[in-house]
N, C-alpha and C positions, 0 to 999 in steps of 0.2 A: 687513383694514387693515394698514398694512404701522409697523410702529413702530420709533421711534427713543430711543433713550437718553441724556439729557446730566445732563452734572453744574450744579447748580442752585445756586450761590455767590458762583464768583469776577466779577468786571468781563469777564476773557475768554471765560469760559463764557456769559455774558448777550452780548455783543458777538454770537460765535455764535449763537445761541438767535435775536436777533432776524435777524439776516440768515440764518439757513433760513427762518423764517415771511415772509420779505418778498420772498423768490423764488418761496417756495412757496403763499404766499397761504396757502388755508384748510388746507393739509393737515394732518395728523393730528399731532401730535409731544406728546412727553414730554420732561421736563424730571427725571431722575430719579439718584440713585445707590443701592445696592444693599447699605448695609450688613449683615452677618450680623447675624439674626434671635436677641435675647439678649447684643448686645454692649454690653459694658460701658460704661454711662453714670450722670451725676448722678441719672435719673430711673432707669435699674434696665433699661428696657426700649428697644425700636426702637419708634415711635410711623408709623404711615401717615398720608399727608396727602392726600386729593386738594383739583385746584384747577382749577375751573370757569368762565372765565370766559367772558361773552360775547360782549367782543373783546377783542385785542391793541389796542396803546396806549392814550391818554389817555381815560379815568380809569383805568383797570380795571389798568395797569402801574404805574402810583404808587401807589395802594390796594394792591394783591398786595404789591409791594415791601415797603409800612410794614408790612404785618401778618406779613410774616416776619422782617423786624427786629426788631419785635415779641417773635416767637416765641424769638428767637437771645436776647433783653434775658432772655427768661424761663427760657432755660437749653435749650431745645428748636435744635437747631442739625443742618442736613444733613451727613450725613457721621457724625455722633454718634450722635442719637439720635432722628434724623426723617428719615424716606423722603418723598419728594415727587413726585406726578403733577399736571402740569398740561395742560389744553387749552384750546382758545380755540373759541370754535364758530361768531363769525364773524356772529353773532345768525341765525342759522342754527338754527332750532328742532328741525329733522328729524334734521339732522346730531349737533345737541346730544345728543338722546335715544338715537342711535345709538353716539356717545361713552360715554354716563352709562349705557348699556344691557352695555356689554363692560366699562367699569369695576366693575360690578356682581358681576361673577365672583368679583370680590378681595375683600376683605374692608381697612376703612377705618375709623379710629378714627373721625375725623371727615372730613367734603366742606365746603369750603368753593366758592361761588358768587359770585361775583360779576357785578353787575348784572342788569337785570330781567330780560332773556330766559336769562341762566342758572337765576334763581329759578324761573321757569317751569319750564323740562328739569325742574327738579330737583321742583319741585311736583307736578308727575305722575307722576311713579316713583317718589319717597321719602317725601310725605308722611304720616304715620300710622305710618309701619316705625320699626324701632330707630334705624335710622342715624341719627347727631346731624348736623345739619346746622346752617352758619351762611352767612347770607348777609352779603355787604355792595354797598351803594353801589346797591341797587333802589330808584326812584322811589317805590313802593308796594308795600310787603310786605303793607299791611291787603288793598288791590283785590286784588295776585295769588291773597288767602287763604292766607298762611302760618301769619301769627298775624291775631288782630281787633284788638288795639290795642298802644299800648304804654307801659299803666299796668297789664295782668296777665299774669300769667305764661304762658307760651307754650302753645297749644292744645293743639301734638304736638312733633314735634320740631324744629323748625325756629326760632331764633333772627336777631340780628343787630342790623346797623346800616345804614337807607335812607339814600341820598344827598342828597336836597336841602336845600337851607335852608328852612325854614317858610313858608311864602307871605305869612302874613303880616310877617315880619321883610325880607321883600324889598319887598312894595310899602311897608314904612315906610321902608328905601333909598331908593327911587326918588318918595316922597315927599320927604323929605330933602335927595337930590342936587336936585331938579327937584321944587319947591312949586309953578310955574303949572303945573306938566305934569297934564292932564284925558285924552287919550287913547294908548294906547297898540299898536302892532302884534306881533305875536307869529307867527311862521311856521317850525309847527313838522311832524315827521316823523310819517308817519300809522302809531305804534305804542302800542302798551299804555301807558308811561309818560306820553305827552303827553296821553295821554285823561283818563290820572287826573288829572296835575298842572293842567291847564287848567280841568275839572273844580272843582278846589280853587279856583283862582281866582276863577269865576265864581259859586262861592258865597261865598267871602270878601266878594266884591261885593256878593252880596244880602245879605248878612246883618249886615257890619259897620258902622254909619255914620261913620264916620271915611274909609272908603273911598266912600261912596257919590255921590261926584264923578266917579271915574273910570271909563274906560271902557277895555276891551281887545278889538280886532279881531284875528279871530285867523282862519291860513291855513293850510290845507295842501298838502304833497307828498307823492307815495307814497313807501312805504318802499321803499328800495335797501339790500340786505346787502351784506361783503363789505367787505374793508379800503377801499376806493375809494368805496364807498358814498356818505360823507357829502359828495363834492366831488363828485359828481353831481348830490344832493340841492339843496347849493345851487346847481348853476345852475340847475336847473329853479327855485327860488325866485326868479331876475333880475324876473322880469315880476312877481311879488308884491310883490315889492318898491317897484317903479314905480310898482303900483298902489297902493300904502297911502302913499310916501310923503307926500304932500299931503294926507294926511285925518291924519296921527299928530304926536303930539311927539317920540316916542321909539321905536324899535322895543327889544325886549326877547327874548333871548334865551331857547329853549325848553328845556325838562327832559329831553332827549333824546339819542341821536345823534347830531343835526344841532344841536343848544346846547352838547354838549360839547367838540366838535373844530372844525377849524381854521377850515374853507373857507366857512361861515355870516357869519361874522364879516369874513372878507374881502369877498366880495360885498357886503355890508350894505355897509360901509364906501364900496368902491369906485361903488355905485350909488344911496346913497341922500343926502339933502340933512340927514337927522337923527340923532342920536345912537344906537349903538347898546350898552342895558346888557347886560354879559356873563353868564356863567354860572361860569365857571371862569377860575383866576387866570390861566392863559395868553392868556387873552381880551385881561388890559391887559398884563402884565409881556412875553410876547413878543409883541407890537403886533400880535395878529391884527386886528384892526381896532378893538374897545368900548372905549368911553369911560372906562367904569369898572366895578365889577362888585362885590357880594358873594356870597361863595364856601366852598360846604363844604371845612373843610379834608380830604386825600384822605389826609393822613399821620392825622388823628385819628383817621376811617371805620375807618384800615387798623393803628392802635394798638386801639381799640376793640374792631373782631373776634380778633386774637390772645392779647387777652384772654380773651375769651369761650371761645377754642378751649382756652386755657391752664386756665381751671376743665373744661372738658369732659375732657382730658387726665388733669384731677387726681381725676377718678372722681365730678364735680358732674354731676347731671342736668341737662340741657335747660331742664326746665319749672321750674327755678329760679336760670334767667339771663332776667330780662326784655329787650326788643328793645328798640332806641335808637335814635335822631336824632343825627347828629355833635355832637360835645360842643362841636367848637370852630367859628368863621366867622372868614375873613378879606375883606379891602377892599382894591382897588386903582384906583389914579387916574391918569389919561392927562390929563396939563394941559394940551400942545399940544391936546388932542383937547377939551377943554372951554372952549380957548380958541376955537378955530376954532367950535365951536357955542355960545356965548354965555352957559356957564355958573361961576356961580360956584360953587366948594365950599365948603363951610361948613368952619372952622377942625378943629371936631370930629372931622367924614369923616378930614381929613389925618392930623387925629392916628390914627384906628385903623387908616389903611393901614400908617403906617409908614414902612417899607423900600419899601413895593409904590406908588411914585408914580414917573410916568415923566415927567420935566422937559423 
């Protein structure tokens, strides 16, 4: 494989960095500078970082981002006193392992992962071994088996922070925004996270009664990798959409690829006669198309794990950083868009969006 080297700091070096991956699509690159090994810094030493994601852009670019902020807040800064490898694998399993297989040679304080099919790569090659690992922004750290929960301390070595909002703390949103709303459509990508998160749903269902009015139809597409992927994905959804309009009150965005990025949101919109809630704040603030949305924040996810990496750094074990749920949630509200579908917001919603209402 043939590699490249960038410096991983300035606004112009990011500019760069993303127009090679957006010509080159999935190919190989590194994100790196090369300080001497022992140069003088506040922490004494050069620190290695690798960073694994499992796509380029939204989430996985605003998450990486905070958590090197992060890391810069903590005194850990490129150029100083941290070397940085990054890849993107494109959710590309094969290719991933093939990445995380020649990264292997090196030697790495810590890897950082981001999103579920990087946990995966990484779950098969590193778990049980020294290497401290931390995830962030996976659907289900429990299903992939990195840890089993996250009230004890990590099994082996694998930490972090999963992306989603609680299931239950969303269908109390969407009870909230929409109290007549009884059924709901869900058309999601046919991968590991969706199985889990959908999964959670439909037991929320059985088991809570508070919930046990609603109902969730739920569809799938195959999975398409590949920066292009998820505007694939949703045309193939056009006709699902058609087809659940008339039986839903609301379609609801999935915990996936195809709920995080753009072109879900637009179709919905464009083809359907009902509301659709988002997943991520881009969902309302840049008018992909939902209504309204609550949303893990991606800067908390990506303060969170830099943390985490910042005790591992500081010579703390693994198995006594426990795993976490983003600390924080944000709300946003599309008024033209709930005017047009006949909803009211409750005073309260407005108040925790905030900033994040589009008039």
């Amino acid at each position: 494989m043939r590699r490249r080297r960038w410096t991983y700091g300035s606004d112009c070096d990011m500019i760069w960095v993303r127009a090679v991956m957006v010509f080159a699509g999935l190919s190989l690159f590194f994100l790196t500078t090369l300080p001497a090994i022992g140069e003088h810094s506040s922490h004494g030493s050069v620190y290695r970082l690798l960073i694994l994601d499992s796509q380029l852009g939204h989430p996985y670019d605003e998450v990486r981002e905070a958590m090197l902020e992060g890391l810069a807040g903590f005194g850990y800064r490129q150029g100083e006193n941290l070397e940085i490898v990054v890849h993107a694998l494109g959710n590309d399993l094969q290719y991933g392992e093939a990445i995380l297989k020649q990264e292997l040679d090196r030697p790495y304080h810590v890897v950082y992962v981001g999103g579920t099919m990087a946990t995966m790569v990484a779950k098969g090659l590193l778990l049980g071994k020294q290497q401290p690992v931390v995830f962030a922004s996976p659907t289900d750290p429990i299903g992939i088996g990195v840890i089993d929960d996250f009230h004890t301390p990590p099994k082996a070595n694998f930490t972090g922070v999963c992306y989603p909002v609680p299931v239950k703390a969303r269908l109390r949103f969407l009870r909230h925004l929409m109290p007549k709303a009884r059924v709901f459509g869900m058309i999601y990508a046919d991968m590991p996270q969706s199985h889990s998160y959908n999964g959670w749903i439909r037991a929320l269902l059985e088991q809570e009664p508070e919930f046990k009015d609603i109902h969730f139809l739920f569809r799938a597409v195959p999975l398409i990798g590949g920066e292009e992927g998820d505007k694939r994905m949703a045309e193939m959804a056009v006709p699902l959409i058609r087809e659940l309009d008339g039986q839903v009150d609301a379609f609801v965005k999935s915990n996936d690829q195809l709920g995080t990025r753009r072109h879900f949101a637009k179709v919905a919109y464009d083809h359907a006669t009902k509301p659709l809630i988002g997943m991520v704040r881009n969902d309302v603030m840049e008018q992909w198309g939902a209504t309204a949305v609550v949303y893990p924040s991606h800067e908390s996810i990506g303060r969170q794990a830099a943390d985490m990496i910042r005790r591992i750094l500081s010579g703390e074990p693994v198995s006594r950083i426990l795993p976490q749920w983003p600390a924080r949630f944000g709300y946003a509200v599309d008024l033209p868009k709930t005017r047009q579908f006949g909803l009211t917001v409750p005073i309260g919603l407005l108040q925790l969006a905030g900033r994040n209402i589009i008039k």
